[in-house]
C-alpha positions in Angstrom: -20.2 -19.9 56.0 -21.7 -23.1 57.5 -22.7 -22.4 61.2 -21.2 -18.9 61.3 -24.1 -17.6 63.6 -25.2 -20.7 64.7 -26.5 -20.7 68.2 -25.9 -16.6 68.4 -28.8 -16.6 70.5 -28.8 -12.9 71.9 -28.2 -11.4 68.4 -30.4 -8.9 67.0 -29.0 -7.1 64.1 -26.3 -7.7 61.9 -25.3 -5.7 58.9 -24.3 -8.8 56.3 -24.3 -6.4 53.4 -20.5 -6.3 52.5 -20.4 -9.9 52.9 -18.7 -11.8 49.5 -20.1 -14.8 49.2 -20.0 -15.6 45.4 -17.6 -18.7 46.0 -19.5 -20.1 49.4 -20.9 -23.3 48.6 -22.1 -24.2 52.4 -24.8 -21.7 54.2 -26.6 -24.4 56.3 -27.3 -23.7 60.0 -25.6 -19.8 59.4 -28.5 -18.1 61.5 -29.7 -21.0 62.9 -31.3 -20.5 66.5 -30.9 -16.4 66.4 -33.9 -16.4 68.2 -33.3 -12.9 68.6 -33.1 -11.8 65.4 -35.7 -10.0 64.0 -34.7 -8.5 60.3 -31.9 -9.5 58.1 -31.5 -8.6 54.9 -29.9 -10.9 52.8 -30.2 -9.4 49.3 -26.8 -8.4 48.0 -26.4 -12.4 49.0 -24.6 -14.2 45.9 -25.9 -17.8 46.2 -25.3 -18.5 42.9 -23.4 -21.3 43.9 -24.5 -22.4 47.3 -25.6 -26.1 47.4 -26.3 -26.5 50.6 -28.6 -24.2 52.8 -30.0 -26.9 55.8 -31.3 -24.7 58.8 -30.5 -21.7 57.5 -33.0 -20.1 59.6 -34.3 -22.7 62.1 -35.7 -21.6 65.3 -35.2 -17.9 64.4 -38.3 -17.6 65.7 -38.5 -13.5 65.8 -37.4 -13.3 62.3 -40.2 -10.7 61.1 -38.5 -9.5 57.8 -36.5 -11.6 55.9 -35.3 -9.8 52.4 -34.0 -12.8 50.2 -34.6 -10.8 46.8 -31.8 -12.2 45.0 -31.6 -15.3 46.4 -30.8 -18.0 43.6 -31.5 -21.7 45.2 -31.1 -23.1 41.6 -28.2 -25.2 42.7 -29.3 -26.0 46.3 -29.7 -29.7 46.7 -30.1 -29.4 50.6 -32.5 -26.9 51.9 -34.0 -28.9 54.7 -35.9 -27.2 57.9 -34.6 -24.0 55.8 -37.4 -21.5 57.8 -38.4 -24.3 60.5 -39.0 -22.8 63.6 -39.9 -19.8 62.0 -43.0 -18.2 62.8 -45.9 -19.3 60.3 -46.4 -15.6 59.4 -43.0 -15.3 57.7 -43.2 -18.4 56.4 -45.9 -17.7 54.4 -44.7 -14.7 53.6 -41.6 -16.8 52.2 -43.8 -19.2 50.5 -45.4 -16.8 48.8 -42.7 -14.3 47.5 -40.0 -16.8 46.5 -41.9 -19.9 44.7 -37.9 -21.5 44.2 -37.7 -22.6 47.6 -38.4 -26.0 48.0 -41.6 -27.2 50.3 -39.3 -29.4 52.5 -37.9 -25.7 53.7 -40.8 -25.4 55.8 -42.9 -26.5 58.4 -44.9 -28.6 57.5 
C-alpha cells in the first residue's frame, strides 16, 4: 500500500473501509500530500503487521478528522514525518488520543 494515494492532491473523500490490509507490511507515503482531504477513517485498518508507516499523512494539510482507533504501531519501526504537514490542531489531537505513536511522527 506504499504510495497508493500519494500525491492524490484533489482528493477529498475516500471510503477505505473494506480495505484488507492484515498482510500489508508497507503504508508509508499512502495519503501523503492529499491536501484535500479532510476526514478519513482508518479504523477497521489492520496494522498489526505494518512496519513501516513514513509520511503517511504528510502535507495533508486539511485533514480535520483522522479516526485511527485501532491502529496498532507496535511493530512500526519507521514512522517518520507520520502527521508532518499536518495542521497543529490534529496533531495534537493525535498526540493526545493515541500515546503509541512515536514523537518523531510529528512536527516538531
Amino acid at each position: 500500500m506504499d504510495a497508493m494515494f500519494y500525491y492524490c492532491s484533489s482528493l477529498k473523500e475516500i471510503n477505505v473501509s473494506n480495505f484488507n490490509t492484515h498482510k500489508v507490511i508497507n503504508m508509508s507515503y499512502m495519503f501523503y500530500r492529499c491536501y484535500e482531504l479532510n476526514e478519513l477513517n482508518l479504523s477497521n485498518f489492520n496494522t498489526n503487521n505494518v512496519i513501516d508507516m513514513d509520511y503517511m499523512f504528510s502535507d495533508c494539510s486539511s485533514l480535520t478528522e483522522l479516526n485511527l482507533s485501532n491502529f496498532n504501531t507496535n511493530k512500526a519501526e519507521f514512522m517518520r514525518n507520520m502527521f508532518s504537514g499536518c495542521s497543529s490542531q490534529l496533531q495534537n489531537k493525535i498526540k493526545a488520543q493515541y500515546k503509541n505513536i512515536k514523537k518523531y511522527a510529528f512536527d516538531n
